[in-house]
N, C-alpha and C positions, 0 to 999 in steps of 0.2 A: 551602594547596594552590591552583596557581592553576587559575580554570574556563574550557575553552576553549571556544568552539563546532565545532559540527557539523552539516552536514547528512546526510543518510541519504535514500537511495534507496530506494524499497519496492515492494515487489507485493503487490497486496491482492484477492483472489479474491471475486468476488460469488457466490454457490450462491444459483440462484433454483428452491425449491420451485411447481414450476408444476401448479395442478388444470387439470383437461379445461375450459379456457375460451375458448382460443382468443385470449386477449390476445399471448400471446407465441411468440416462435421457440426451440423447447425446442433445435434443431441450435446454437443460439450458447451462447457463454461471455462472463462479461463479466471481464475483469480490469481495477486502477485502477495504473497508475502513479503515485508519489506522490514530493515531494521534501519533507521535514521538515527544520527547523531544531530544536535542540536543544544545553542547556549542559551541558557534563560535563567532567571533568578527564582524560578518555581517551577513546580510539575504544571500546576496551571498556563501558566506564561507558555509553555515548551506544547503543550497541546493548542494552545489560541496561535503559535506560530505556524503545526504542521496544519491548521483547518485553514489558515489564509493561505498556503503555500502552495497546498493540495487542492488545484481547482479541478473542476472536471476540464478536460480536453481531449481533443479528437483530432484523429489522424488517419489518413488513408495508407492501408500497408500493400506492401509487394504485390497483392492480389486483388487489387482494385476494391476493398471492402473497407468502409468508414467503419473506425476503433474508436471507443470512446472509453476511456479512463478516469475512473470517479473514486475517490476515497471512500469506501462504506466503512470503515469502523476502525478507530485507534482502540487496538487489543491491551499493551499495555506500555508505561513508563516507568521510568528507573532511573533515579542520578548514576551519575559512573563514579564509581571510586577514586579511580583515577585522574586527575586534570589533565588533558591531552594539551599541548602547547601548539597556537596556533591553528585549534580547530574550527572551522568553518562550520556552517548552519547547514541543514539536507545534506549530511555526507553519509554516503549508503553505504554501509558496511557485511547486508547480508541479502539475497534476495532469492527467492523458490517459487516457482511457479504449481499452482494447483490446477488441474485439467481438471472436472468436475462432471458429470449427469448434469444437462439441462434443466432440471427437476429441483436440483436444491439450492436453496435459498443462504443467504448468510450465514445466518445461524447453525445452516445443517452444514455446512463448510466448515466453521470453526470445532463445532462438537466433533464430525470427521476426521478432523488433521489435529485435534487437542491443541487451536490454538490460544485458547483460553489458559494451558498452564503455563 
């Protein structure tokens, strides 16, 4: 079977537990735009890889506030033209942080930043 590549578009939600400390701005959101490369013999396959891959996890940062990191929504995939030699699976090639209103939701993030084109 032959193995194509893919990259994969992502949205990946930061949930920041904030105590009364004053480090952070509780009105924002943080979401990460991310582009992954990844080998698979199908768009299928290349998506059932990044949802095992992409587990939520959580971290406590610089400021003493537990982060937690959750995949919400593979935006989009695309074989590569190209055959990269020797490519490796999760290899991040692009990544943007969104700072957002508390207030919006998924979907008002990606209609926001057009990340649906």
């Amino acid at each position: 079977m032959k193995v194509n590549q893919y990259g994969l578009k992502l949205l990946i939600e930061g949930i920041e537990d904030i105590p009364d400390s004053g480090f952070a701005n509780s009105d924002e959101k943080i979401f990460e735009e991310v582009i992954v490369l990844v080998n698979a013999s199908n768009e299928n396959e290349a998506k059932m890889k990044i949802r095992r891959h992409y587990h939520e996890v959580s971290y406590e940062n610089a400021n003493g506030c537990l982060v937690t990191l959750r995949l919400v929504r593979i935006l989009d995939a695309f074989e590569l033209i190209d055959d990269i030699e020797g490519l490796n699976d999760f290899i991040e090639v692009y990544s943007r942080h969104l700072i957002v209103d508390d207030w919006m939701n998924v979907d008002a993030v990606i209609q926001e930043f057009s990340l649906d084109k």
